[in-house]
C-alpha positions as CSV (number, residue, x, y, z in Angstrom):
1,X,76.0,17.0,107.8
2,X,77.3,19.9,108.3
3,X,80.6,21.5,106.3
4,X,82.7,25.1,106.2
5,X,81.9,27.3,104.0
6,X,83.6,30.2,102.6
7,X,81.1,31.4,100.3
8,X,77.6,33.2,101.2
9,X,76.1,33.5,104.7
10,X,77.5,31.1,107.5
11,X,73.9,29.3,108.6
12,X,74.9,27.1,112.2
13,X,72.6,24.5,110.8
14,X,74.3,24.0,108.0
15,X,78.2,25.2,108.1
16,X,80.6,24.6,110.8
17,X,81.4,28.1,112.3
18,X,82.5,30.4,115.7
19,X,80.5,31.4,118.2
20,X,79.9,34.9,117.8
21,X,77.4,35.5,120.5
22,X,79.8,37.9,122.5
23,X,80.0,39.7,119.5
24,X,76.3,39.8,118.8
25,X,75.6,41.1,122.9
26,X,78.0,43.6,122.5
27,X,76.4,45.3,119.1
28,X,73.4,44.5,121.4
29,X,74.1,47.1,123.7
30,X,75.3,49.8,120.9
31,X,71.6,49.4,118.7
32,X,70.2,49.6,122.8
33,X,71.8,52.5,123.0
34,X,70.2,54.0,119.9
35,X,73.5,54.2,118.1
36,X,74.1,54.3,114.8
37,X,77.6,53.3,113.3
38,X,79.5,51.2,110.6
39,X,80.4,47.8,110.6
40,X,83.6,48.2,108.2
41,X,86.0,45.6,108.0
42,X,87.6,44.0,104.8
43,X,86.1,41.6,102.3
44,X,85.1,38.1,104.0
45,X,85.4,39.1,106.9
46,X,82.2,38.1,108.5
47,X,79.6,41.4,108.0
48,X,77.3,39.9,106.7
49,X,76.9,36.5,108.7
50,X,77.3,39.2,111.8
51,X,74.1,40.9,110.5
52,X,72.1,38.0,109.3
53,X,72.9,36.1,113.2
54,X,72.1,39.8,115.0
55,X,69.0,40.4,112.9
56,X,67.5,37.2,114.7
57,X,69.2,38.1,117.8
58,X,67.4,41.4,118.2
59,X,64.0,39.8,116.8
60,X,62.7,39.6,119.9
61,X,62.9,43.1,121.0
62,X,63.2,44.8,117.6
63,X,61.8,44.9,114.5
64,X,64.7,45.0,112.4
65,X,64.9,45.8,108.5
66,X,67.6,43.9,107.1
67,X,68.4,44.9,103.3
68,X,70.9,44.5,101.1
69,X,72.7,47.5,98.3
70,X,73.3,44.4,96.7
71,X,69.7,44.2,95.3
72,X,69.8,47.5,94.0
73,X,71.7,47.9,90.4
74,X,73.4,51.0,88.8
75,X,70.2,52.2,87.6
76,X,68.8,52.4,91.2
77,X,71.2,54.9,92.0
78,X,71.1,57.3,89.0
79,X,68.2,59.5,90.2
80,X,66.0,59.6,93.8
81,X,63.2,58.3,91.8
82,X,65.2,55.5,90.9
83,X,66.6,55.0,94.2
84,X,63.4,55.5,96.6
85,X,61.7,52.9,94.2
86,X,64.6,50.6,94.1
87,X,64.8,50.6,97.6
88,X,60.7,50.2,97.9
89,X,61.0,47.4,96.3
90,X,63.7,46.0,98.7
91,X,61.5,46.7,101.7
92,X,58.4,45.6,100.1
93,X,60.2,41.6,99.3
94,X,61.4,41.7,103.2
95,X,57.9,41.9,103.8
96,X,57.2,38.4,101.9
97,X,59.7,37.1,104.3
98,X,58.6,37.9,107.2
99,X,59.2,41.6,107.9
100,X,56.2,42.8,109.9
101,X,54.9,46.1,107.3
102,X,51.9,47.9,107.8
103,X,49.6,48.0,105.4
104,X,49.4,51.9,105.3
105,X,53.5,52.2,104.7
106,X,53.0,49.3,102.1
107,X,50.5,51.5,100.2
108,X,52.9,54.1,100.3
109,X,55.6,52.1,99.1
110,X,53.7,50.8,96.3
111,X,52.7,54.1,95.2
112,X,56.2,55.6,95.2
113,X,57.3,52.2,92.8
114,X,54.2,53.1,90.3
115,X,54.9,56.5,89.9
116,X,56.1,58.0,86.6
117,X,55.2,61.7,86.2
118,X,54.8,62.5,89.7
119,X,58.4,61.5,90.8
120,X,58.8,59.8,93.7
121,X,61.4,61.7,96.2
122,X,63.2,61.2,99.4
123,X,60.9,63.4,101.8
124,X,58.0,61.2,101.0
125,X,59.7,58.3,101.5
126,X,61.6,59.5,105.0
127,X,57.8,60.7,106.4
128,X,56.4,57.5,105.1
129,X,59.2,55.5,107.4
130,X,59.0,58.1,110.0
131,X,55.2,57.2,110.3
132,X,55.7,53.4,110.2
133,X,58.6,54.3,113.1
134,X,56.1,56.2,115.1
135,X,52.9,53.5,114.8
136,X,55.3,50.4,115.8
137,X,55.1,48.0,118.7
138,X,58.5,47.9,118.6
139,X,61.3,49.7,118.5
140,X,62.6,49.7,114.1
141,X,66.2,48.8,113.8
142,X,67.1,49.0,109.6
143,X,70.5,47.3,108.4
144,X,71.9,48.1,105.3
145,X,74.7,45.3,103.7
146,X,76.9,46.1,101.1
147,X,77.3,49.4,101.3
148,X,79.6,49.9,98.6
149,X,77.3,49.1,95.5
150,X,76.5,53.0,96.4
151,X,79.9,54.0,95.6
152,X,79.9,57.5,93.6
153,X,76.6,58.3,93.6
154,X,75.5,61.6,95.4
155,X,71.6,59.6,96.2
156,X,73.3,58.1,98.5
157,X,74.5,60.7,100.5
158,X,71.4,62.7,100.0
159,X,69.8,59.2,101.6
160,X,72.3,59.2,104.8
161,X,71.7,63.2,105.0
162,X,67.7,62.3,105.9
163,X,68.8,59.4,108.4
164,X,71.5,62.1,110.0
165,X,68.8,64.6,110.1
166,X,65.8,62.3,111.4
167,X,68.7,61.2,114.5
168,X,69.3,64.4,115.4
169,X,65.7,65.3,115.9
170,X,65.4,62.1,117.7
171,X,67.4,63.6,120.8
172,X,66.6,67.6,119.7
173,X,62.8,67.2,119.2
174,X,61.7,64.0,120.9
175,X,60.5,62.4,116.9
176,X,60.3,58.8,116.5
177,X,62.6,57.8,114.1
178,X,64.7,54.4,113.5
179,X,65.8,52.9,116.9
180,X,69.3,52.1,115.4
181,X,71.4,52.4,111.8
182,X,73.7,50.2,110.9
183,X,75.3,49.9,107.7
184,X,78.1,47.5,106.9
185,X,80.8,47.3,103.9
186,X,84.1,47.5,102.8
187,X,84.4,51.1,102.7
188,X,84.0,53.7,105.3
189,X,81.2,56.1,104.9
190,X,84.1,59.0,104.9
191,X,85.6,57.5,101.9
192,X,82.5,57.2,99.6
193,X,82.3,61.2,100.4
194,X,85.6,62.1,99.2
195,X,85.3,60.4,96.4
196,X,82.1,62.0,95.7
197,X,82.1,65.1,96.3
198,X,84.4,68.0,94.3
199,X,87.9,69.6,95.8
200,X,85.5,72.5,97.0
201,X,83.3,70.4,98.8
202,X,85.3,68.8,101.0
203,X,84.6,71.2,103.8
204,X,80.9,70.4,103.5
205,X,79.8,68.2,107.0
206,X,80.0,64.7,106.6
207,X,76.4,63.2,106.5
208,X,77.3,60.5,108.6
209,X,79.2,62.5,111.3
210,X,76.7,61.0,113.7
211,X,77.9,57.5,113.8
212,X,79.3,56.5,116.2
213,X,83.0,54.2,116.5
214,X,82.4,50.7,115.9
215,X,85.5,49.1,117.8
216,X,84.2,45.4,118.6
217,X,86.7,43.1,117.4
218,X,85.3,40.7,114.7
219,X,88.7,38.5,113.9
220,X,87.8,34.8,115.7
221,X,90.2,34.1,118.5
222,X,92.1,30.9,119.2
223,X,89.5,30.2,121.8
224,X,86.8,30.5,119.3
225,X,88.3,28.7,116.4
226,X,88.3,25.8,119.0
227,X,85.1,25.4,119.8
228,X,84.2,25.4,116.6
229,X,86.5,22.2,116.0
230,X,84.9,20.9,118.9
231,X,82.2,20.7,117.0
232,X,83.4,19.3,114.4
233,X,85.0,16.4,115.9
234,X,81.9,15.7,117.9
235,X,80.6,14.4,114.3
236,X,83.5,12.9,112.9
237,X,85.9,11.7,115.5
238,X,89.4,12.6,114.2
239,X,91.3,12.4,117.1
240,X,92.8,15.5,116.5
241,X,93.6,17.8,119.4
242,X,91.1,20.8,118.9
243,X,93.1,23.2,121.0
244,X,96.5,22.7,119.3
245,X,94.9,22.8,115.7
246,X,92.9,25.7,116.7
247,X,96.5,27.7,117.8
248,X,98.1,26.8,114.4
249,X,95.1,27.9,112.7
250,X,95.3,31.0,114.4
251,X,98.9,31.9,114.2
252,X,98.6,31.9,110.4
253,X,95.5,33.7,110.2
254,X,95.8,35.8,113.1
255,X,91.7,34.8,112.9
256,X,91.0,36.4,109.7
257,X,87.4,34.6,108.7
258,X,88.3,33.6,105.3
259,X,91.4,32.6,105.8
260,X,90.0,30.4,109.2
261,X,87.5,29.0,107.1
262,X,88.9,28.6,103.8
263,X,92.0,26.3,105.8
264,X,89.2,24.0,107.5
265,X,87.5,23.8,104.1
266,X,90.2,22.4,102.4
267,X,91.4,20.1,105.1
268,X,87.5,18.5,105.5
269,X,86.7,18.3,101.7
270,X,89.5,19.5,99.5
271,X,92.9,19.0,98.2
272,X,94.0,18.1,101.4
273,X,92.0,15.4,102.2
274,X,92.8,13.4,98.6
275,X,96.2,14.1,99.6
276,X,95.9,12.9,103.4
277,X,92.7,10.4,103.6
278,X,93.2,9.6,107.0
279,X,91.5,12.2,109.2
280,X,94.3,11.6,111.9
281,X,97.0,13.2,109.7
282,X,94.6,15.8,107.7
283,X,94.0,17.8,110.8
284,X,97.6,18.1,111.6
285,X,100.4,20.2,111.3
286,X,101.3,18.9,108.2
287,X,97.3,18.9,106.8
288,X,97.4,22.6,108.1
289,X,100.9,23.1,106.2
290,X,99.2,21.2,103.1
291,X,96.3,23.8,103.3
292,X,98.3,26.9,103.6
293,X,100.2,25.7,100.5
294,X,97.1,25.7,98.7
295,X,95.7,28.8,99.8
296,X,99.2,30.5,98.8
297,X,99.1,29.6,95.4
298,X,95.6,29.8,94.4
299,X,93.8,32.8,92.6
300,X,91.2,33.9,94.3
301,X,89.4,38.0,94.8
302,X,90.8,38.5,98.2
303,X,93.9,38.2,97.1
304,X,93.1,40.0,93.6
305,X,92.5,42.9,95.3
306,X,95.9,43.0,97.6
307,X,98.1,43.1,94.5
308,X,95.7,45.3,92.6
309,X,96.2,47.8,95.4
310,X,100.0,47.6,95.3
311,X,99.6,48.5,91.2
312,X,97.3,51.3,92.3
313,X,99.5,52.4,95.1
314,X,103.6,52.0,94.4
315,X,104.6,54.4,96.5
316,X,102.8,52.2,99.2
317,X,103.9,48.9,97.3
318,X,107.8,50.4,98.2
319,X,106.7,51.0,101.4
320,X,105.4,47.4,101.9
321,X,108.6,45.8,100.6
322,X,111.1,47.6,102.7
323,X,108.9,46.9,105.9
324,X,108.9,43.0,105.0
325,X,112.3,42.5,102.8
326,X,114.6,45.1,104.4
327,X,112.6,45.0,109.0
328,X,112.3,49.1,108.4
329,X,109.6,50.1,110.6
330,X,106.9,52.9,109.3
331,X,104.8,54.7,111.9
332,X,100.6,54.4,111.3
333,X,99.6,57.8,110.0
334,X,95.9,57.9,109.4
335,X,95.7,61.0,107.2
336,X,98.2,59.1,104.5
337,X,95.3,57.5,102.1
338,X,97.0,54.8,101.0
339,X,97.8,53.5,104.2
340,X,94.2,53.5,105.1
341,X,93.0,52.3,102.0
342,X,95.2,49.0,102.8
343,X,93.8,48.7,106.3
344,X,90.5,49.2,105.1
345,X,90.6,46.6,102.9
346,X,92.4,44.1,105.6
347,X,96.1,44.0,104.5
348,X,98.0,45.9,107.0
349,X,97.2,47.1,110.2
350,X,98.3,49.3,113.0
351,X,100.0,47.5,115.4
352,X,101.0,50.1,118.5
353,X,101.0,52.8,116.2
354,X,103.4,51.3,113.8
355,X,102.6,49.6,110.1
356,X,102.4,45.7,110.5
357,X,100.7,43.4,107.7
358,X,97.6,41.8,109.2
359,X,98.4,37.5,109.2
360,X,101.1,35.7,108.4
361,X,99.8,34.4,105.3
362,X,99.4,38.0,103.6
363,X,103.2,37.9,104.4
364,X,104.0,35.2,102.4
365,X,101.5,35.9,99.7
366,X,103.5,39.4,99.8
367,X,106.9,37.7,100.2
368,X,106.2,35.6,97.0
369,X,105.2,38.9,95.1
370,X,108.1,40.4,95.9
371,X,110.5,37.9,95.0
372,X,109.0,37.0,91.8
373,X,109.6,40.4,91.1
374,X,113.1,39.8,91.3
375,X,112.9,36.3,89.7
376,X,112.0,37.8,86.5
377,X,115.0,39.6,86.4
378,X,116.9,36.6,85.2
379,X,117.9,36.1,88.9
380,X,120.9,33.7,89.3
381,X,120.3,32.5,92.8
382,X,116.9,30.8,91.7
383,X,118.3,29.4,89.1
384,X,121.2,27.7,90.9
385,X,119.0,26.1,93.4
386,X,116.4,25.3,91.1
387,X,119.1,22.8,89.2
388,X,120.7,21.3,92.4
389,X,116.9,21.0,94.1
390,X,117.4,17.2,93.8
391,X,120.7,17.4,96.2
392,X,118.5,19.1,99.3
393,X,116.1,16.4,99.6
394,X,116.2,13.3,101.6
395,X,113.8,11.1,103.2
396,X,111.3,13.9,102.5
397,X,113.3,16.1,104.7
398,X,115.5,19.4,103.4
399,X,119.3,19.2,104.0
400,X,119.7,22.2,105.7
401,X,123.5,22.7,106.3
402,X,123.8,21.2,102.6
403,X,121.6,24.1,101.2
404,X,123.4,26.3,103.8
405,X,127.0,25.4,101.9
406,X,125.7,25.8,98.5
407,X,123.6,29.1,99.1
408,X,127.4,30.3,100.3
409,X,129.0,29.0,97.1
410,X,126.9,30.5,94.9
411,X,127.2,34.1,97.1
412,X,130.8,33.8,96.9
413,X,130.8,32.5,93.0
414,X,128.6,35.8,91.8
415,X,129.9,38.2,94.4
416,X,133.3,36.9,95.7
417,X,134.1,37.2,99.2
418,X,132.5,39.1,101.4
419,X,134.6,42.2,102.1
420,X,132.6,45.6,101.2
421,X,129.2,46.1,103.8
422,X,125.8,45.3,102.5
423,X,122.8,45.6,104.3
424,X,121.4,42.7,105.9
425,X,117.6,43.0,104.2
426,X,120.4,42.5,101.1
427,X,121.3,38.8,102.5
428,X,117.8,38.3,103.7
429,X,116.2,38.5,100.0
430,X,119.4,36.3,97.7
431,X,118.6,33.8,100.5
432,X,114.6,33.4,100.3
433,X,115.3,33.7,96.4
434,X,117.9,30.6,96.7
435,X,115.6,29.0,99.3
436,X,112.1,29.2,97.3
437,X,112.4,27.0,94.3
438,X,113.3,24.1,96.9
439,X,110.5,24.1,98.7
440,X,108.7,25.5,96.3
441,X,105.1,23.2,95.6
442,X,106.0,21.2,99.0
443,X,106.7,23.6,102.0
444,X,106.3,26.7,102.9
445,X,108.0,29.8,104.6
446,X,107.6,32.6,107.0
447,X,109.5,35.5,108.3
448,X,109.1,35.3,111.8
449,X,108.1,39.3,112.3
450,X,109.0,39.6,116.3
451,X,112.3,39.3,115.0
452,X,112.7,40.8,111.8
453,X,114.5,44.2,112.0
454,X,117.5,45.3,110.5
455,X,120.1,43.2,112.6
456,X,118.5,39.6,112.7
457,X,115.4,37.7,110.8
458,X,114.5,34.4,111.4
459,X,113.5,32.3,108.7
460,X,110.4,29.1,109.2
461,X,110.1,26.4,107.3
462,X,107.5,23.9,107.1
463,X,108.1,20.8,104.9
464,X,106.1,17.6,105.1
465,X,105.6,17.9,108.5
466,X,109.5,19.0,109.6
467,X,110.0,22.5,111.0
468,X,113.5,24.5,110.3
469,X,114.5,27.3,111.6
470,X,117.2,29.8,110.2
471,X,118.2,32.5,111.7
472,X,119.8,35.1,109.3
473,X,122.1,38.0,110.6
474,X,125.1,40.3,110.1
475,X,128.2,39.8,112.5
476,X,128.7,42.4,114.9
477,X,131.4,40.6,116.9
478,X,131.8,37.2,119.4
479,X,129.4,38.7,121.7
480,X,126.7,39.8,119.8
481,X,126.9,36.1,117.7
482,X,126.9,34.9,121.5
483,X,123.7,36.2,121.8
484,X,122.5,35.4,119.1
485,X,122.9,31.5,119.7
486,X,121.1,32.0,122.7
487,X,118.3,33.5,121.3
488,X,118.1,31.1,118.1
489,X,118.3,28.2,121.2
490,X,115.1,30.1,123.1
491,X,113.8,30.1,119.7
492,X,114.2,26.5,119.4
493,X,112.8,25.4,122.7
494,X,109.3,27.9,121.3
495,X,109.1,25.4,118.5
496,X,110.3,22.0,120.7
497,X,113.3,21.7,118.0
498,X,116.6,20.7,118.9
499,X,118.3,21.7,115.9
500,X,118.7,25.1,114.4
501,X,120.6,26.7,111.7
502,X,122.5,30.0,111.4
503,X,123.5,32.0,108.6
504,X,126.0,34.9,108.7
505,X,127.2,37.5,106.9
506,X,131.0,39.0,107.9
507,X,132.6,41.3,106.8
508,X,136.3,40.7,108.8
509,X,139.5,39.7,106.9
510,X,140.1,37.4,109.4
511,X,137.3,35.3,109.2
512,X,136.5,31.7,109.6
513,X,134.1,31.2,106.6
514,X,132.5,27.7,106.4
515,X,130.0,25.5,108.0
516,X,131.0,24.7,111.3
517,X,128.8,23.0,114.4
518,X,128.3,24.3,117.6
519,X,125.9,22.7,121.1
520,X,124.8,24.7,123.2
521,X,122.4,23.7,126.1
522,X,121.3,20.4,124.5
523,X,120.4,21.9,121.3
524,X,122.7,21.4,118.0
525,X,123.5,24.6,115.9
526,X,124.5,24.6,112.3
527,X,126.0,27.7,111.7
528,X,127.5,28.6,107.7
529,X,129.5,31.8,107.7
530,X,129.9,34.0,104.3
């Protein structure tokens, strides 16, 4: 029987998983066109299942070398001896699998591996592949994973200067050489050079200058997500309805692989299914909430490595928290390192040439981070909430207007009432620090970002299978709150609720503060005003 995985290589005999043939035809035609390029996208995102699936995919019209940095330690990397034997040695055990090696080029190899005095160097091994190249049948296609084990060492580079130099006598000279390159890892070949190379070598030519844009988009899409729940039901029979599943899956994930796979995991043989046995309600909504839960609170490398970069990077880590806690906007600028460190590594991205974080998850992984930031500084609204918790809760369903009222008591108890301006990103985080101990361990949030700016945010909550939906905002007059009910109404029909809940800061002398209830178009509207 098959499961998900979110570990290793995805294998379709074994682990439920997206069709990725599209992908596969379309790197196709890039290794058909003799290209050679990097596939770099962030950790678990798929590289190396992509090479594993295209390495049989090209079988029958290449031979195709398929090795991994990963089998090559630190020592393999010290000198070119070191390396042109460690990476012998890597071609030499494809060959036990399968790889088709001649005999002369496996002499070669095992000369260069036995050598001691007479050191082995990277000319003999580049004429040694250059002659296997030129004797084939087919056309050689070599694939290199994991890239980054070669991080910081000058071999390396020395290695990618022969494969830039063979290429361009490809096309100058007419020489045989590898049909296709491709190497695949975290970080760009670029990177690995400037950190490498001295302040006065900068201006030296990039030994990968030759590779050419790899722009194929290797998130899974709705569409794919369900087939591959298709697939799944076809074995066990949930009942669940693949396309709606697959959209929820999606909107959280925005079709990250991990984060895909990782939510399916734990809803077929995890937490979630002790918690929800029957497969009807597992693969759900609420089994997708349960999931999310999980993934938010657990400690695993992925996210490791997003708060490690934010130590590494405050200036950036600012950056980050005024984007998602105050709805500033920060224009993509590719020649700031940080920011390309953090879309190198999957957290943000550039969304039409402005900084956006790449899923909704990482939002509320973020979110979290940032509020606990302010937790630990003996924060009062927390700790209000976290003593009336027991009020909110009825039924298994949040009293919304309740936690409405007391969020404003508390406001007007620290701060008295509300008569000097304060930002609205001000409101946005005493609310999601009042707001998180309640659901805290049962539901979870999102900022909704198409409407998270400076003037309104709109707050989601999920809990045990009950949506609410909050809208936060300053007031700017009858008109503008006008609108403002009609858009948390639009809102509402998105989401097939007919109850929302409003929040508002104002600043007028005059004003009516209190929870009051207003219907507009069918829909009921809580709205508290501070």
């Amino acid at each position: 029987m098959r499961r998900f995985t979110t570990t290793g290589v995805c294998i379709p005999e074994k682990h439920y998983m997206v069709n990725i043939e599209d992908r596969l035809a379309k790197i196709k035609e890039m290794v058909d066109d003799g290209k050679y390029f990097v596939i770099n996208r962030a950790r678990q995102y798929g590289k190396t299942t992509t090479l594993v699936a295209l390495a049989k995919y090209l079988s029958d019209s290449c031979t195709v070398l398929n090795l991994s940095f990963q089998g090559i330690g630190a020592a393999g990397f010290e000198t070119e001896q070191s390396f042109v034997q460690a990476l012998c040695r890597l071609v030499i055990r494809e060959a036990k699998y399968g790889l088709t090696l001649p005999q002369q080029t496996k002499s070669l190899m095992n000369d260069f591996i036995s050598r001691k005095n007479e050191k082995a160097n990277l000319d003999e091994l580049f004429d040694c592949l250059l002659d296997w190249c030129y004797t084939a049948e087919k056309p050689i296609v070599m694939m290199i994973d994991e890239i980054d084990s070669a991080t910081n060492n000058q071999v390396f580079l020395d290695f990618l200067a022969q494969l830039r130099e063979s290429y361009l006598n490809r096309d100058a000279k007419g020489i045989i050489t590898f049909q296709s390159v491709i190497l695949a890892g975290v970080s760009d070949v670029r990177h690995l050079k400037s950190k490498i190379r001295d302040e006065d070598q900068h201006k030296v030519n990039s030994p990968w200058n030759i590779a050419a844009d790899f722009n194929i988009d290797m998130s899974l899409s709705a569409e794919g997500i369900a087939g591959m729940l298709g697939d799944y039901e076809q074995d066990h029979h949930t009942g669940m309805d693949t396309q709606a599943i697959a959209q929820l899956i999606y909107d959280y994930t925005s079709g990250y692989p991990f984060l895909v796979s990782r939510i399916c995991q734990l809803i077929d043989d995890g937490p979630v299914s002790d918690r929800l046995p029957e497969s009807a309600s597992a693969w759900s909504r609420t089994g997708i909430d349960e999931a999310v839960k999980v993934i938010l609170n657990e400690k695993n490398a992925l996210f490791d490595s997003l708060s490690g970069k934010l130590t590494n990077y405050p200036q950036l880590k600012q950056s980050l928290r005024r984007v998602l806690m105050e709805g500033e906007q920060f224009a993509y600028n590719p020649d700031q390192e940080n920011l390309v460190q953090m879309q190198m590594y999957g957290f943000i991205t550039n969304k039409g040439g402005m900084v956006a974080i790449s899923n909704r998850i990482f939002e509320t992984r973020l979110y979290n981070y940032f509020l606990s930031d302010e937790e630990m500084k003996d924060n009062t609204f927390s700790k209000e909430a976290s003593i009336a918790k027991s009020l909110f809760i009825h039924d298994d369903q949040l009293d919304m207007p309740l936690i409405l009222e007391r969020f404003r008591e508390t406001f007007t108890q620290i701060f008295g009432p509300l008569t000097d301006r304060f930002l609205e990103k001000d409101g946005r985080e005493l609310f999601l620090l009042y707001l998180k101990p309640i659901i805290n361990g049962t539901g979870n949030y999102y900022i909704e970002a198409q409407t998270r700016d400076q003037t309104r945010t709109d707050v989601i909550v999920d809990y045990l299978g009950h949506q609410y939906v909050i809208e936060l905002k300053i007031w700017r007059g009858p008109r503008y709150h006008e609108d403002g009910e009609k858009q948390l109404k639009e809102y509402l029909n998105y989401f097939n609720l007919d109850v929302g809940y409003m929040l508002s800061f104002n600043f007028n002398k005059e004003k009516e503060v209190g929870l009051k209830i207003v219907q507009i178009d069918g829909k009921v509207l809580y709205e508290e005003t501070i």
